[in-house]
Residue, then its C-alpha position, 0 to 999 in steps of 0.5 A: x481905583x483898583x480894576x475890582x473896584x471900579x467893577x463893582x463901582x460900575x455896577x453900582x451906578x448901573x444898578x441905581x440908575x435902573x433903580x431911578x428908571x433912567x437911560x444912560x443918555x438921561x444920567x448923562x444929561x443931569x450929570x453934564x456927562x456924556x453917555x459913552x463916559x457913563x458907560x465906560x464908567x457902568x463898564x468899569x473901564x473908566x476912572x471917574x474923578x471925585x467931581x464926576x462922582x459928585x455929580x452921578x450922586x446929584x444926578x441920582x438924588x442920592x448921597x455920595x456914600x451910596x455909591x461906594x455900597x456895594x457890600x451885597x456884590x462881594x462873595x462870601x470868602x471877600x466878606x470874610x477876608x474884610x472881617x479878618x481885616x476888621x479884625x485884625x486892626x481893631x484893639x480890644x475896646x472895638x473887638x468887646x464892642x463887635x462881638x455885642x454886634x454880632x450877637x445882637x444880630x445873630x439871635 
């Protein structure tokens, strides 16, 4: 993972387990980790494997995918440049269909 993304991925894990009420020590302990892991990892300093990701969801109850939503901690100008990403490797099928999107959430 990029170092921005493993920010964002700490901060993800830190803001769920709050969410659960738990300690860095609990999660830990449900996820057979140690707290100083789950720190570095909230810190954004660790690399977790795909294994340890596995468990930080099972020890939070939650599915997998929630761990990568992080949308809400991007800025304006990174949604945007995503936007343009989106954008720019889309055909003309999935742009009709984007912009049926846009206006139905606009309005």
């Amino acid at each position: 993972m990029e170092s921005n993304e493993k920010k964002l991925m700490g901060y993800r894990i830190k803001e769920l387990r709050r969410c659960k009420g738990l300690s860095q020590e609990e999660l830990a302990e449900r996820a057979e980790t140690s707290p100083n892991y789950v720190s570095r990892m909230e810190r954004g300093t660790e690399n977790p494997t795909f294994d340890t990701l596995i468990k930080i969801a099972n020890a939070l109850e939650i599915e997998m995918w929630e761990l990568f939503d992080f949308g809400h901690r991007m800025t304006l100008r990174d949604i945007r440049e995503l936007m343009n990403k989106f954008v720019d490797g889309a055909d003309e099928e999935k742009l009709r269909l984007a912009v049926k999107v846009f206006r139905s959430i606009l309005r």
